[in-house]
C-alpha positions in Angstrom: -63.6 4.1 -13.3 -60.7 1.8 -11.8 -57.4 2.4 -11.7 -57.2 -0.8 -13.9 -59.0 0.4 -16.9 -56.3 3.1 -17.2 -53.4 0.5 -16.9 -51.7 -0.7 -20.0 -52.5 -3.6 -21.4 -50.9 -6.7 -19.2 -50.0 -4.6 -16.4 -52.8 -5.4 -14.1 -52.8 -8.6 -14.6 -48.9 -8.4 -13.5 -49.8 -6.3 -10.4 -52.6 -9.1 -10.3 -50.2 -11.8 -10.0 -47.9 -9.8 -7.8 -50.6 -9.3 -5.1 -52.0 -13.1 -5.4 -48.5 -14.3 -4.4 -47.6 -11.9 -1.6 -50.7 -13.1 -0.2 -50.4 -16.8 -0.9 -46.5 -16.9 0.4 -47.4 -16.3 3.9 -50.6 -18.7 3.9 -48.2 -21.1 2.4 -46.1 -20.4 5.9 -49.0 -20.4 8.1 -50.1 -23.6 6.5 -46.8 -25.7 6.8 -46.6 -24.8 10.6 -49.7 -25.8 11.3 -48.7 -28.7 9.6 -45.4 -29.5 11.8 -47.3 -28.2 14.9 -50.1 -31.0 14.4 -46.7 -33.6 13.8 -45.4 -32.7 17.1 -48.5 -32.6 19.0 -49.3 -36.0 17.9 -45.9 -37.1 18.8 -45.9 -35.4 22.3 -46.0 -37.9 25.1 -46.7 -35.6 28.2 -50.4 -34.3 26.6 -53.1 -36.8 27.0 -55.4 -37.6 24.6 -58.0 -35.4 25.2 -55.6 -32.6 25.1 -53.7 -34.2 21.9 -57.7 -34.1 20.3 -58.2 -30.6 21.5 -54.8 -29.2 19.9 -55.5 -31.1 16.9 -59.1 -30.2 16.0 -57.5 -26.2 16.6 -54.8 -27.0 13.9 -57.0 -28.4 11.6 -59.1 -25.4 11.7 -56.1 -23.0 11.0 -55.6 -24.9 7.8 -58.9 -25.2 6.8 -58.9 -21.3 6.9 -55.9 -21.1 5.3 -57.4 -23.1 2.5 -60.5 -20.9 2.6 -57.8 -17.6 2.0 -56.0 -19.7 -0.9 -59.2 -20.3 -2.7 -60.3 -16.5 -2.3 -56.9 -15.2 -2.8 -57.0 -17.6 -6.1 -60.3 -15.9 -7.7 -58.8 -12.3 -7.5 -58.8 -11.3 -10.7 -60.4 -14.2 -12.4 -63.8 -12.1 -12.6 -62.2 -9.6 -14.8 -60.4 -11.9 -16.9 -64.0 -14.0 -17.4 -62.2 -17.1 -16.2 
């Protein structure tokens, strides 16, 4: 038996919701640096391209992750609500 089927009614979900956003606040973080980083690698003058391509394709992994954590951190939950 889970600790959820002995909740009241509503308070898992709550704790639910509670645990999807402190997990989604610092991906939301993690993602918006990346983000700038990628801004000011383009911008930076002193890396060559090769470099600039390198950074970039490092960045654009971290947010692909990061997106792959959203999408998982999104569904927890939804298979006991059916949705």
């Amino acid at each position: 038996m889970r600790a959820a089927d002995d909740a009241p009614d509503g308070f898992a979900d709550d704790a639910v919701d509670q645990l999807r956003h402190d997990l989604k606040t610092p991906l939301t973080t993690i993602y918006a640096r990346a983000h700038l980083l990628g801004r000011a690698i383009r911008r930076a003058s002193a890396l060559s391209e090769a470099e600039q391509a390198q950074m970039l394709v490092g960045v654009a992994a971290i947010e692909v992750a990061v997106q792959t954590m959203v999408t998982v951190v999104d569904g927890i939950g939804n298979e006991a609500r059916g949705s």
